[in-house]
C-alpha positions in Angstrom: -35.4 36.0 8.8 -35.9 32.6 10.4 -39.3 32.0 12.0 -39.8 30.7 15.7 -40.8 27.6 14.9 -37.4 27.1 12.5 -35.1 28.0 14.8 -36.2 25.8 17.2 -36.2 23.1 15.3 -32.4 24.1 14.4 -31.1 24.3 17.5 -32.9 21.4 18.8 -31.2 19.0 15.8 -27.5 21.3 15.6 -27.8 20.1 19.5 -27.8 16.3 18.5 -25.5 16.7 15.7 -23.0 18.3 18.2 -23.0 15.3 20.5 -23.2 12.7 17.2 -19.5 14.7 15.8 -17.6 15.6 19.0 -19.2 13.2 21.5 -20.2 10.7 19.7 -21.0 8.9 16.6 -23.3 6.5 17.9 -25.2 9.2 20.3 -28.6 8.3 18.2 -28.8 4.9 19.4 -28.4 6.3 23.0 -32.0 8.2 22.8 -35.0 6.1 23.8 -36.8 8.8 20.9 -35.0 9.1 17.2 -35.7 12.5 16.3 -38.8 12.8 14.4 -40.6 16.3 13.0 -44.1 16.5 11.5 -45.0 19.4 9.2 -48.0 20.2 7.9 -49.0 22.5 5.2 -53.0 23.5 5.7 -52.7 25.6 2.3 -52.4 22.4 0.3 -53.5 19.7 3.2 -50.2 18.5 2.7 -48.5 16.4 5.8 -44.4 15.8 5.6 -42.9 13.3 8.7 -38.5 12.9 8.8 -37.3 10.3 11.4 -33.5 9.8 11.9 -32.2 6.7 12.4 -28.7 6.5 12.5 -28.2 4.1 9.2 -30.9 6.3 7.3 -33.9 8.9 7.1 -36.9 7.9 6.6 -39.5 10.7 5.2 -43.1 10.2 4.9 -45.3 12.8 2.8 -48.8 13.1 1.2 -51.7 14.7 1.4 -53.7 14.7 5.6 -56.2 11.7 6.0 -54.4 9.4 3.5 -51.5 7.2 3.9 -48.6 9.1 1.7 -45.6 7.9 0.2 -42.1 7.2 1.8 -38.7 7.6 1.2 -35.7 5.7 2.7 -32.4 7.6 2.0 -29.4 6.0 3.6 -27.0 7.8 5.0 -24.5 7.8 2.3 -26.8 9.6 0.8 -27.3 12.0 3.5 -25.5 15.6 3.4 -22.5 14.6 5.0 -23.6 10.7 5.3 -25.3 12.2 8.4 -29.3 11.3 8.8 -29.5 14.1 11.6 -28.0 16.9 9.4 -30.4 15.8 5.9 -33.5 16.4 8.4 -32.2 19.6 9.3 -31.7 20.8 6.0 -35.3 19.2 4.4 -37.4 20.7 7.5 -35.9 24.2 7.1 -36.8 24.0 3.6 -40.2 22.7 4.3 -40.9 25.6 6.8 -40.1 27.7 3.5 -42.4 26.7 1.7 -45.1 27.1 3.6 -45.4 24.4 6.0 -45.5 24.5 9.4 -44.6 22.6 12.5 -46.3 20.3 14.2 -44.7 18.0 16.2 -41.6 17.1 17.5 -40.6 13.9 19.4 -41.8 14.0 23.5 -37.8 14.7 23.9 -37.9 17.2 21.8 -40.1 19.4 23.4 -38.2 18.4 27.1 -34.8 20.1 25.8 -36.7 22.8 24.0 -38.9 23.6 27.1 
């Protein structure tokens, strides 16, 4: 069973991936905010940041109150080449292990509202 916080977050990015594949393609570069979530795990005092651009994501992770490590996976490398749809899928699996959310983009929390 999906928690609050996940399936807000799912609906929230399965909204911009439904304008990005039937809309369209370019619909990221129409936001003034990329999508961006923050997680944090307080068990471990663990922090985990995805931003989607629509060439890449770009994840940031480490432990709170240090500067962390990031990642740039372009989006060839994305499930289905697709930035949005990769942040979908590593968030949820975040918020399984343990993490929670957050933060979302000022956006975000308009079309969620």
């Amino acid at each position: 069973m999906k928690t609050v916080p996940a399936i807000m977050l799912e609906q929230w990015l399965t909204s911009i991936l439904g304008h990005m594949e039937a809309d369209d393609p370019g619909y990221l570069d129409t936001l003034p905010q990329l999508p961006q979530v923050i997680l944090k795990n307080e068990a471990s005092s663990r922090f985990w940041r995805g931003e989607a651009f629509s060439h890449a994501l770009e994840l940031l992770c480490g432990r709170s109150g240090r500067r962390g490590r990031s990642l740039t996976i372009s989006a060839d490398d994305c499930v289905d080449g697709n930035p949005v749809r990769e942040l979908l899928e590593r968030s949820l699996q975040k918020l399984a292990e343990g993490y929670h959310l957050e933060a979302l983009t000022f956006n975000q929390l308009k079309e969620l509202s």
